[in-house]
C-alpha positions as CSV (number, residue, x, y, z in Angstrom):
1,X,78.1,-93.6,-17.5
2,X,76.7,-90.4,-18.1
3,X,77.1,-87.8,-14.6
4,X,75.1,-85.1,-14.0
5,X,77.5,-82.4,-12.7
6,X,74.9,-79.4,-12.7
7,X,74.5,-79.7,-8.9
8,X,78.3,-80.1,-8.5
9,X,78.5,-76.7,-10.8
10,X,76.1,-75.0,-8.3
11,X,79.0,-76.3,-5.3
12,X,81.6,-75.1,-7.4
13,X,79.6,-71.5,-7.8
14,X,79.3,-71.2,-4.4
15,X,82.8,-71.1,-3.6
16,X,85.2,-68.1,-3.2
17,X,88.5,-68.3,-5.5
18,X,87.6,-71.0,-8.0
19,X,88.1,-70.6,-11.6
20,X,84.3,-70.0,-12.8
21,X,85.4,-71.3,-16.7
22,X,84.8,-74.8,-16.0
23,X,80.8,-74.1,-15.1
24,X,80.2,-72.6,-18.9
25,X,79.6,-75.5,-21.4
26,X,79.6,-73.9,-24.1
27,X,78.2,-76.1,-27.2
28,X,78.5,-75.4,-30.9
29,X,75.5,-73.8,-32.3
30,X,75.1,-76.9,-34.6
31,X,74.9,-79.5,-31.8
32,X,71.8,-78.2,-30.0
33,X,68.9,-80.3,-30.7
34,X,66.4,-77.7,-30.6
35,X,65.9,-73.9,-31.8
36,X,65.2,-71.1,-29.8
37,X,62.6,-68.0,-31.7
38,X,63.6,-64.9,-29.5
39,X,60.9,-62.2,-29.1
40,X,60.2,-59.6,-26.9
41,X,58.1,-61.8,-24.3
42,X,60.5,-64.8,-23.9
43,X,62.5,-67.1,-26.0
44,X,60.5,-70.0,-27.4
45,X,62.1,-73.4,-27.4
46,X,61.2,-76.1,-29.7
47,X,61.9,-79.9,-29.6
48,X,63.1,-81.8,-32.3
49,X,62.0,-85.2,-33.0
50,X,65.0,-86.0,-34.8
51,X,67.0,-89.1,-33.1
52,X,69.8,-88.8,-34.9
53,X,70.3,-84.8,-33.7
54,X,69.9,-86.1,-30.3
55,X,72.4,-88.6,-30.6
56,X,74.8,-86.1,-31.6
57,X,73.8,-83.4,-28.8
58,X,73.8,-86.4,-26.0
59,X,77.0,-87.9,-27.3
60,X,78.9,-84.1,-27.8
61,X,77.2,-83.9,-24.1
62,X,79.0,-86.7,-22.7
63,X,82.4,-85.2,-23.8
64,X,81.9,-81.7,-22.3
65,X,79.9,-83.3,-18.8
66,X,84.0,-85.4,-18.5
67,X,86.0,-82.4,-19.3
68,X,83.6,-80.4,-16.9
69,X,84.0,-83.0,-14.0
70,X,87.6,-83.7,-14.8
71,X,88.3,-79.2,-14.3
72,X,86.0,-79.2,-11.0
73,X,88.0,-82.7,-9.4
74,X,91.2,-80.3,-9.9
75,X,90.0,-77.6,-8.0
76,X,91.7,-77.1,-4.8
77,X,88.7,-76.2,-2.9
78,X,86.8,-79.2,-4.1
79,X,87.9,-81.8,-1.1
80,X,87.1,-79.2,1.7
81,X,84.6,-79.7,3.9
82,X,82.2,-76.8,3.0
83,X,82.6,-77.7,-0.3
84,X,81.7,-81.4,0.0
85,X,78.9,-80.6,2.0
86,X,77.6,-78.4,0.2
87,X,78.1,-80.7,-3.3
88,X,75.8,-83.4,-1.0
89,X,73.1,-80.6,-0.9
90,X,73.1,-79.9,-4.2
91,X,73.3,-83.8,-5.3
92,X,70.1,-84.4,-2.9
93,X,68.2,-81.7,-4.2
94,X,69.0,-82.5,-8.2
95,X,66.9,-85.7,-7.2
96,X,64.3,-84.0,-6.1
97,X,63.9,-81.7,-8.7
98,X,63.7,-85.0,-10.9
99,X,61.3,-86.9,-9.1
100,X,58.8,-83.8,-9.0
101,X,59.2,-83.9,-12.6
102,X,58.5,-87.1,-13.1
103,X,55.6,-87.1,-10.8
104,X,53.9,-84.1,-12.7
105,X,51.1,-82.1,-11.5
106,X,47.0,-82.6,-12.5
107,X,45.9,-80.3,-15.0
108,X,42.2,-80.3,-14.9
109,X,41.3,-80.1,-18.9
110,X,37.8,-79.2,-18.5
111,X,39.2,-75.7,-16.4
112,X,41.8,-75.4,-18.7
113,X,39.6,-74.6,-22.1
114,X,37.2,-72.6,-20.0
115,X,40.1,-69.9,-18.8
116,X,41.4,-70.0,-22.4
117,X,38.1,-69.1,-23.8
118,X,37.4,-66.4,-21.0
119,X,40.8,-65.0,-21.5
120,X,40.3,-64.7,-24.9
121,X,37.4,-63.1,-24.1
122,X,39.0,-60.6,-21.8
123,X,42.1,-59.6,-24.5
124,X,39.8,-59.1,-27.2
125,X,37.7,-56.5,-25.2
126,X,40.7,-54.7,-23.8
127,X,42.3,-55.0,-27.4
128,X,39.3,-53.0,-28.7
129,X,39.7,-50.6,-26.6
130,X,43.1,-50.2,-27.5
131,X,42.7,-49.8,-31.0
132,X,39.7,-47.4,-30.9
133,X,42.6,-45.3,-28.5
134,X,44.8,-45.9,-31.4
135,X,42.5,-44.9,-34.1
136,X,44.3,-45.8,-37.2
137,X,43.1,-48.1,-40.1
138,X,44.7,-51.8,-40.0
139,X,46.5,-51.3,-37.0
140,X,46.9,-54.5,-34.7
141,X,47.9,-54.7,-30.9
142,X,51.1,-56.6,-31.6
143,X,54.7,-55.5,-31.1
144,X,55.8,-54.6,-34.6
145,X,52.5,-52.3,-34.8
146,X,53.4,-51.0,-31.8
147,X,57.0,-50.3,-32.3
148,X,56.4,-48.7,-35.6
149,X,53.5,-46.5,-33.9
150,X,56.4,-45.6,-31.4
151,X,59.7,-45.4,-32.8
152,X,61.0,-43.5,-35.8
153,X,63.5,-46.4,-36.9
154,X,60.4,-49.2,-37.4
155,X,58.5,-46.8,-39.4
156,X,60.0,-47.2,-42.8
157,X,58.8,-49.0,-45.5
158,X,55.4,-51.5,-44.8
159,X,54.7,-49.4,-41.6
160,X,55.0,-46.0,-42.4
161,X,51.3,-45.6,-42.4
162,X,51.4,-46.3,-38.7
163,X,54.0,-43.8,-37.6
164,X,53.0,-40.9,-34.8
165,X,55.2,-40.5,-32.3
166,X,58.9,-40.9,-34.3
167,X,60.8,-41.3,-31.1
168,X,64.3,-41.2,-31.4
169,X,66.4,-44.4,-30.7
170,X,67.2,-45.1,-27.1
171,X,70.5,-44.8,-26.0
172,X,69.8,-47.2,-23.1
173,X,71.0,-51.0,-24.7
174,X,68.3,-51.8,-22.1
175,X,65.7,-50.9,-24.7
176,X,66.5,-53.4,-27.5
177,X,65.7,-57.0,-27.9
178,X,69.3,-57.7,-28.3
179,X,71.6,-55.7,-26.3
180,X,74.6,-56.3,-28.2
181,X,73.3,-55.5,-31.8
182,X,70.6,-52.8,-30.6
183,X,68.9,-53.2,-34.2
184,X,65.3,-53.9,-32.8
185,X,63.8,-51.8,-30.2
186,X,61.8,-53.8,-27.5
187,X,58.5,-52.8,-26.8
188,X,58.6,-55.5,-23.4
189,X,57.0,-54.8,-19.9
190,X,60.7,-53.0,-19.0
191,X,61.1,-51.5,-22.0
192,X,57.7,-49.6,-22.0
193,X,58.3,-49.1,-18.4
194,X,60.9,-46.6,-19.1
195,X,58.8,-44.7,-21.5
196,X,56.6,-43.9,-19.0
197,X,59.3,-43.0,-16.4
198,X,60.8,-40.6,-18.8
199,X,59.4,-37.0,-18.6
200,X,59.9,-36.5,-22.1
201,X,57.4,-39.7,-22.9
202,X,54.5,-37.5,-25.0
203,X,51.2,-38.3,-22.4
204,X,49.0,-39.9,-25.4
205,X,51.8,-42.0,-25.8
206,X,51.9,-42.7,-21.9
207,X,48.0,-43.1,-22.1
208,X,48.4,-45.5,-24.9
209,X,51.4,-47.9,-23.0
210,X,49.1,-48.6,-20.2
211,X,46.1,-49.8,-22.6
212,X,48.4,-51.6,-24.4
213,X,49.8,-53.3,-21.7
214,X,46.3,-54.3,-20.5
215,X,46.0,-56.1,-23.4
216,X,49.0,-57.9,-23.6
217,X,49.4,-58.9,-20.2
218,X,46.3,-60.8,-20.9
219,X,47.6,-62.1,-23.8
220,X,50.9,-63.4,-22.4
221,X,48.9,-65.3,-19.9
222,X,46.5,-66.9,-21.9
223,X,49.7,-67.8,-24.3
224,X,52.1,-68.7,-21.9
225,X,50.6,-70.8,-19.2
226,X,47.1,-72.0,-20.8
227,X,47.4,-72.6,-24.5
228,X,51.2,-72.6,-25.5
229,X,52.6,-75.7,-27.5
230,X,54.7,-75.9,-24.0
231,X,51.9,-76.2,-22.2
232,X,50.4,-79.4,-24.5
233,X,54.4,-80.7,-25.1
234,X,54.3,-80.7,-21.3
235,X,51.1,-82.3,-20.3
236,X,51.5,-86.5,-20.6
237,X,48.9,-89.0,-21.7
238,X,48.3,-89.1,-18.0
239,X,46.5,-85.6,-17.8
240,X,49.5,-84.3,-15.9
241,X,52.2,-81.4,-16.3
242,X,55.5,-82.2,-16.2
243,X,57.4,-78.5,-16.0
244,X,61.4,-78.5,-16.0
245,X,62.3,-78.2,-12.3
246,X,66.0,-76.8,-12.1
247,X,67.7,-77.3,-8.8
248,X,70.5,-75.3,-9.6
249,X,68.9,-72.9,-11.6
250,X,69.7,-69.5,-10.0
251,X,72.1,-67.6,-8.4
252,X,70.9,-67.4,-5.4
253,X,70.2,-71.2,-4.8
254,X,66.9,-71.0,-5.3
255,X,64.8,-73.4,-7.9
256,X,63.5,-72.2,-10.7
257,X,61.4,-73.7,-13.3
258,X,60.4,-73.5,-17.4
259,X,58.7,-74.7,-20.1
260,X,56.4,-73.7,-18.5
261,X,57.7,-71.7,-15.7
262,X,54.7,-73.0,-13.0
263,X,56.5,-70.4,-10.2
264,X,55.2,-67.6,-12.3
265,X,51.6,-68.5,-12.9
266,X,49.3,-66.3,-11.9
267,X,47.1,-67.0,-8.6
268,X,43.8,-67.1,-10.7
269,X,45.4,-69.3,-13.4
270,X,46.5,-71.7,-10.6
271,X,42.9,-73.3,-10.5
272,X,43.6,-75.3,-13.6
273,X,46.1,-77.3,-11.6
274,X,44.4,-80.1,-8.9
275,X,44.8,-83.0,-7.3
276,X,44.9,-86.6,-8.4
277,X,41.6,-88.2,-8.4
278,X,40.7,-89.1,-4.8
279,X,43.6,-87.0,-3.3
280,X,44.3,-83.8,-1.9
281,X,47.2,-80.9,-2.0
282,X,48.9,-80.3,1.2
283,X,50.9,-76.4,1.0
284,X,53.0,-75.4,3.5
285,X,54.1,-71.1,3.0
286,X,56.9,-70.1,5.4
287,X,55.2,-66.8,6.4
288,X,56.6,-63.4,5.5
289,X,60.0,-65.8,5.8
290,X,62.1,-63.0,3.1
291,X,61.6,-60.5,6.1
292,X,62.6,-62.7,8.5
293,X,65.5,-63.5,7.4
294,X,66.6,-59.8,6.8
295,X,65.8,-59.1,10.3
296,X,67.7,-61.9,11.8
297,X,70.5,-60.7,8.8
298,X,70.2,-57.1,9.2
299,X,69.3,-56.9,13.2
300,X,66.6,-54.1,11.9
301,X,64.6,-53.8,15.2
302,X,62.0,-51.5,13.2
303,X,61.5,-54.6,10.8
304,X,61.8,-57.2,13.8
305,X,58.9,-54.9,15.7
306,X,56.3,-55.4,12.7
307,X,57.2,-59.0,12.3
308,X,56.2,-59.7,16.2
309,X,52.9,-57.5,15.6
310,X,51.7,-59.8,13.0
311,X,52.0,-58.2,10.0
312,X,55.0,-55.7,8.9
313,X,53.0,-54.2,5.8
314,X,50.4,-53.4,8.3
315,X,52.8,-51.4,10.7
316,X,54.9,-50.4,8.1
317,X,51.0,-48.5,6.3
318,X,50.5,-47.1,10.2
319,X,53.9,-45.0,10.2
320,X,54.6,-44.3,6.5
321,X,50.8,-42.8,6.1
322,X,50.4,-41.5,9.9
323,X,47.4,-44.0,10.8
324,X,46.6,-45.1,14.8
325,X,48.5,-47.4,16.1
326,X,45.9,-49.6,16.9
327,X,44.4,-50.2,13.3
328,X,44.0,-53.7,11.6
329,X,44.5,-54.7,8.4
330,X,40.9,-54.4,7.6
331,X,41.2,-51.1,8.8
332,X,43.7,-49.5,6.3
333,X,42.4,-48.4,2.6
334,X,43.7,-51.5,0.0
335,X,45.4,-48.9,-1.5
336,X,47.9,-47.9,0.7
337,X,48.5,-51.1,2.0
338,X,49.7,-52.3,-1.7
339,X,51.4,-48.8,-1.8
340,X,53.8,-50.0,1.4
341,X,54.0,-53.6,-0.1
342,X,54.8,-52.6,-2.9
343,X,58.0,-50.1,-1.6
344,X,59.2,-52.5,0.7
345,X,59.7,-54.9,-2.8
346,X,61.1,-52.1,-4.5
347,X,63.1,-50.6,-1.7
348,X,64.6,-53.6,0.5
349,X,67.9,-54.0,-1.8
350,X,69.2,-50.3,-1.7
351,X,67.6,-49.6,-5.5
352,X,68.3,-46.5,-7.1
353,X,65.6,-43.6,-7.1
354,X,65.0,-44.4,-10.9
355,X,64.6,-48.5,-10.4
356,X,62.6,-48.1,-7.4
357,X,60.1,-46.2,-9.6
358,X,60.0,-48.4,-12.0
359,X,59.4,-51.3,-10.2
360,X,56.7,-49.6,-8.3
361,X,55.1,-48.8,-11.9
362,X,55.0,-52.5,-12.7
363,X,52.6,-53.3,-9.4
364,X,50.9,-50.0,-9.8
365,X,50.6,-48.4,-13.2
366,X,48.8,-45.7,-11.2
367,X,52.0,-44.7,-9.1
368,X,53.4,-41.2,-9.5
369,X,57.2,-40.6,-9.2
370,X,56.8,-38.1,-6.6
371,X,55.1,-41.4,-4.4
372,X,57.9,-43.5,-5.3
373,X,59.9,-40.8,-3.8
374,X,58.1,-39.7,-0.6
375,X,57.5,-43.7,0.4
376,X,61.5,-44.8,-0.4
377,X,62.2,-41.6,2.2
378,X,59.4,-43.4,4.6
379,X,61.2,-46.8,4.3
380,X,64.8,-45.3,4.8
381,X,63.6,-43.0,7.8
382,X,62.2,-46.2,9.5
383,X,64.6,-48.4,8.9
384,X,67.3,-46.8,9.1
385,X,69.6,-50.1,10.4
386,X,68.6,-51.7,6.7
387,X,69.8,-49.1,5.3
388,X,73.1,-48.9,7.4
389,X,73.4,-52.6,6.7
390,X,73.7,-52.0,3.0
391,X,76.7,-50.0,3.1
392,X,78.7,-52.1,5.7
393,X,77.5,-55.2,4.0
394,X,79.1,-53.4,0.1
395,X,82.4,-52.7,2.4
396,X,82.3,-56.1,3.5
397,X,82.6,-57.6,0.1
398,X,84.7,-55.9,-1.3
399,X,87.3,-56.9,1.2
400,X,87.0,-60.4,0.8
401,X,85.4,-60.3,-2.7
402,X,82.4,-62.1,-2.1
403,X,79.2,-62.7,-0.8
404,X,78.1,-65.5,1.6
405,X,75.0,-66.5,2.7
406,X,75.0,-66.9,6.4
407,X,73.6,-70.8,6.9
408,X,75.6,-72.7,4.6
409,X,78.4,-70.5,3.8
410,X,77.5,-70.0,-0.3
411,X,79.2,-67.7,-1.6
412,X,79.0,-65.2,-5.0
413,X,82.1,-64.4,-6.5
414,X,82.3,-60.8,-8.3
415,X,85.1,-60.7,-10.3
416,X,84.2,-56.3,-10.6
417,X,82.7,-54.0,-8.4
418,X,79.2,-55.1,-7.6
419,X,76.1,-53.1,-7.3
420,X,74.7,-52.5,-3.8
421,X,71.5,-54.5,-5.1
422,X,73.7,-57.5,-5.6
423,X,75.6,-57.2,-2.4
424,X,72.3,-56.5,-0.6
425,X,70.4,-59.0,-2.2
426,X,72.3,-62.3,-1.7
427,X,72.9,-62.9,1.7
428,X,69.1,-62.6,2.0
429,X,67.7,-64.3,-0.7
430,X,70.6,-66.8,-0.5
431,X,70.6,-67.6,3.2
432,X,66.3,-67.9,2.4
433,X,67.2,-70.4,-0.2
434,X,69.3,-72.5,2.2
435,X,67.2,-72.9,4.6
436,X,64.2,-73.8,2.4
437,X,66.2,-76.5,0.7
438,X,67.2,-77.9,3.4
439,X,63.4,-78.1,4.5
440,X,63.1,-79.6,1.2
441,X,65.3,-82.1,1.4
442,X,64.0,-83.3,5.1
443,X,60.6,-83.3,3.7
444,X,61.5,-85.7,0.9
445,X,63.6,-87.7,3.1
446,X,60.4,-88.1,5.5
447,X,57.9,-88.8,2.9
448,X,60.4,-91.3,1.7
449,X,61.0,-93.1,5.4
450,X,56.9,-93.4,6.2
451,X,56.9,-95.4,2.3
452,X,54.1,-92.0,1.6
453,X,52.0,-92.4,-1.8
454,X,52.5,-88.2,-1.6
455,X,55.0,-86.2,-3.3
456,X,56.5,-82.9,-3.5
457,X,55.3,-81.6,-7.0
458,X,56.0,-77.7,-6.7
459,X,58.0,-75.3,-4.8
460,X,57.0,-71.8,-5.2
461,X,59.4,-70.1,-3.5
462,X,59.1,-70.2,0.1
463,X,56.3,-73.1,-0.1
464,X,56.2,-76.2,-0.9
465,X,53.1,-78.2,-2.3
466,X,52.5,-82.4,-2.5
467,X,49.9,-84.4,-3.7
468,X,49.0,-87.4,-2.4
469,X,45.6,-89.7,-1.0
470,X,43.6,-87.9,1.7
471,X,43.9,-90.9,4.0
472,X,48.0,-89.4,4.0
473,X,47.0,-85.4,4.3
474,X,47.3,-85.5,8.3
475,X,49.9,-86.6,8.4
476,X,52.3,-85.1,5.4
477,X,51.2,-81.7,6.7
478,X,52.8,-82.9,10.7
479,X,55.7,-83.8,8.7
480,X,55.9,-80.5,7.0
481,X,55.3,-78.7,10.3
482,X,58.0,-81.0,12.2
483,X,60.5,-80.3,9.5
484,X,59.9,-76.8,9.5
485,X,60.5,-76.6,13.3
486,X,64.1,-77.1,12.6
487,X,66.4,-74.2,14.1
488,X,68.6,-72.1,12.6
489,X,71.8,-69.7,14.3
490,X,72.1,-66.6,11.7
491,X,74.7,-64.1,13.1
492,X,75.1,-65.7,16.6
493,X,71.1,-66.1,17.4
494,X,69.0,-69.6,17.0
495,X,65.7,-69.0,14.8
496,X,62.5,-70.7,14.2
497,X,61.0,-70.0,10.9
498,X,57.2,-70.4,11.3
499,X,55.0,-72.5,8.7
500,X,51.2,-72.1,7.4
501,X,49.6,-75.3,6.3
502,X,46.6,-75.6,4.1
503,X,45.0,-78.6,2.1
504,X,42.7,-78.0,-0.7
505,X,41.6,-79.7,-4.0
506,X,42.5,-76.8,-6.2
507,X,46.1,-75.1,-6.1
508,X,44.1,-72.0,-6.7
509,X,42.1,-72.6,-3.7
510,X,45.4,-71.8,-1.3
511,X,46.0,-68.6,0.0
C-alpha cells in the first residue's frame, strides 16, 4: 500500500524540537519523471508519457514515502496529543484538496479564446510602444533583449548591437536567475524592481522598466493562465480544470495551488471559469479576516477601531491624509485609498524602509520613495501597539525558538535568528490559516452529511467557492454561513469571524 505522508509532514513541521531531515525527500535527478525549463517568470514543468519512467519514479517513491513514515513514527513528539490532532487536520484536509481536484472547475471555452485573442491584442500594442521607446533595429520585448539592453555581461557577442546602458553586475544574489551560480542576471518583476529603487538606475532606463513591464505583465497572463500547455494539460475531456490543490503546500498552513496556480488569476481572467450547466457558484469571503486576526493577535485598538467602523482602509485614508472624520469611501480620491491599502500590505510585518518601497512599487509603479516613507511613519504613528507587538513577539521567539500560531498550536521552527517579517508574519497568517481550514473541513463534512450534488472547487485564500445545482444554492450558502459562525478564543477572548456570501454564474462575477 502506497501512504500519503505529505499531510503527516505538514504535523511534523508544525512541531517544536523535531528533526526537520525526515520532511526532505530528496530524489535522484534521474528518477523524476518530468523536466523542469527554469526562466525568469516561473519554472515550467513537463509530463512525460513514458510508463516505464513512471514506474521507476512511483516505485523509487514507494521506498522514500516508508523510510519517511518509518523516521516521523520515531519521533517522540508524534504520539502527543497536539500532534495527533493536528496529523487528523492535515489527513482531512489532504482529502479535500483531492476531491476538489478531481471535481475540477468549468472553463468556458468560447470566453477562453476571446481573452486570448484580446490579450494578444493588448501586448502587442503595449509592445509597440515599447520598442518605438527602445528605438533600436531588431530588438524584441523578451528577456534576453532586455538583459543585453541593460547589463554589460549579456552584451557580448550576438547582442552587442543592443547594448546602452552597460550596467555593472549586481552584487545582490537577489538579481540572478540562479542565486547560487549568479551567471544570468534576472530581468523578473523583483529584479527590475530594484532597478528602479536604486538612485543610481539612469531615468530612461527607469522610463523604459515600466513600459516594459506593461508589456510583459500582459504577456505572462495571457501565457500563464489562458493559453499555456498547463492550462490545455489541465482541462479534461469534460471541459473542466483540474489545477493541483496542495493541502500542505505552505508554510504557513495555508493551500496553495499550480499548474496552473488558480489562487493567482487575475480578477478579470476569472470570467473564463463558470458553473456547470444548470448550476450556480456559491462564494463565501471572510471579510477583511487578515486584519482581524492581527487585532485579536496584536490587541491593536487603533486597528480594532477601523474594523468596527466598517472599513479600516477607509479610517486608516481619514488619519494618514488628514480627511473628516465623517467621510465614506465614496468620498476619498481612489488614489489614496490604494495608497493606504497598499502600506498597510507593505507595512503590517515590520518590513524594512527598502522592502516596504518596493512592494509598494509593485501595486503602484507611480509611488515615490519619499511616499513610501511618509505613509510607513503614518502606519507606525497609528498603530503604534502593532508595532510594539513586533518586537515582543521577535523576543518571544527567540526564547522558545519558535513560532506558534495561536488556535492550533503550529508552530515554525528556526534553526537561526529569524527576520522580524517571519516572526511577525506567522502567528497571523498561520492562526488565519487554521481557522479557515477548519471552516473548510466543517463545510466538506456538511456537504457530505446532507448527500449535496455541490462541491468545494477553490479556496482563494480566505474564501471558499462550490459549485453545485441551483435547486442546492440556499442552502450550501446557510451551511457556509452556519460553519462560519463557529467561535474562536485567541489570547484569552472568544471571536466570531464574519462571512459574505454571494452566488453568481461567472467566478468573475464575485466581488
Amino acid at each position: 500500500m502506497i501512504v500519503d505522508i505529505r499531510e503527516a509532514r505538514r504535523a511534523l513541521s508544525a512541531t517544536s524540537p523535531l528533526k526537520l531531515s525526515y520532511q526532505a525527500s530528496i530524489y535522484p535527478t534521474d528518477y523524476f519523471p518530468w523536466k523542469e525549463a527554469e526562466g525568469d517568470d516561473e519554472k515550467s514543468t513537463v509530463f512525460t508519457k513514458s510508463s516505464k519512467a513512471l514506474g521507476i519514479y512511483n516505485a523509487h517513491d514507494c521506498v522514500v514515502t516508508a523510510r519517511v513514515w518509518q523516521g516521523i513514527q520515531a519521533e517522540p513528539e508524534w504520539n502527543t496529543p497536539r500532534v495527533q490532532q493536528l496529523y487528523e487536520h492535515q489527513s482531512g484536509l489532504a482529502q479535500v484538496a483531492a476531491e476538489m481536484h478531481s471535481t475540477g472547475i468549468r472553463i468556458d471555452r468560447g470566453m477562453r479564446k476571446w481573452m486570448a485573442w484580446a490579450l494578444l491584442e493588448e501586448y502587442q500594442e503595449k509592445e509597440r510602444k515599447f520598442l518605438k521607446a527602445v528605438g533600436i533595429k531588431g530588438f524584441e520585448c523578451q528577456p534576453n533583449h532586455f538583459r543585453a539592453l541593460i547589463f554589460q555581461r549579456h552584451a557580448r557577442k550576438k547582442y552587442e548591437h543592443l547594448a546602452r546602458f552597460n550596467l555593472e553586475d549586481p552584487l545582490d544574489p537577489s538579481m540572478y536567475v540562479d542565486p547560487r551560480e549568479m551567471e544570468t542576471i534576472s530581468v523578473d518583476e523583483d529584479a527590475l524592481t530594484l532597478l528602479l529603487i536604486d538612485p543610481s538606475t539612469p531615468d530612461e532606463l527607469k522610463a523604459l522598466i515600466q513600459l516594459y513591464w506593461d508589456a510583459q505583465e500582459v504577456w505572462k497572463a495571457r501565457s500563464t493562465f489562458v493559453v499555456s500547455k498547463k492550462i490545455s494539460h489541465a482541462i479534461g475531456p469534460d471541459g473542466r480544470l483540474r489545477a493541483g490543490w496542495n493541502s500542505c503546500g505552505t508554510d504557513t498552513g495555508r493551500f496553495s495551488c499550480k499548474d496552473p496556480n488558480v489562487m493567482n488569476i487575475e480578477k478579470q481572467l476569472r470570467s473564463m471559469y463558470c458553473a456547470s450547466k444548470g448550476g450556480v457558484l456559491v462564494g463565501a469571503d471572510r471579510m477583511q479576516f487578515e486584519l482581524r486576526i492581527m487585532y485579536a493577535v496584536t490587541g491593536d485598538e487603533a486597528l480594532g477601531a477601523g474594523i468596527r467602523a466598517g472599513n479600516v482602509y477607509v479610517e486608516e485614508a481619514k488619519d494618514y491624509f488628514d480627511l473628516p472624520k465623517h467621510l465614506k469611501k465614496a468620498d476619498i480620491k481612489p488614489d489614496a485609498y490604494k495608497s493606504t491599502k497598499n502600506i498597510r500590505l507593505a507595512k503590517q510585518y515590520g518590513a524594512g524602509k527598502k522592502k516596504v518601497f518596493q512592494m509598494m512599487l509593485k501595486q503602484d509603479r507611480a509611488c515615490t520613495y519619499q511616499k513610501s516613507l511618509l505613509l510607513g511613519e503614518a502606519f507606525e504613528r497609528r498603530n503604534a501597539r502593532t508595532v510594539a507587538w513586533w518586537a515582543e513577539e521577535t523576543e518571544r521567539v527567540l526564547k522558545c525558538g519558535y513560532s506558534e500560531t495561536r488556535v492550533l498550536q503550529r508552530r515554525r521552527v528556526y534553526p537561526a535568528e529569524p527576520e522580524r517579517t517571519d516572526t511577525a508574519n506567522y502567528p497571523i497568517q498561520g492562526s488565519a490559516a487554521d481557522i479557515k481550514n477548519l471552516w473548510m473541513l466543517d463545510v466538506h463534512a456538511a456537504l457530505q452529511k446532507h448527500s449535496m450534488k455541490s462541491k468545494l472547487i477553490i479556496d482563494l485564500h480566505d474564501a471558499l467557492y462550490t459549485d453545485g445545482p441551483k435547486s442546492e444554492a440556499a442552502t450550501v450558502q446557510r451551511i457556509m454561513e452556519d460553519t462560519a459562525a463557529t467561535e474562536y478564543e485567541i489570547q484569552g477572548t472568544k471571536y466570531v469571524f464574519p462571512v459574505e456570501c454571494q452566488r453568481h454564474f461567472r467566478w468573475g462575477d464575485f466581488t
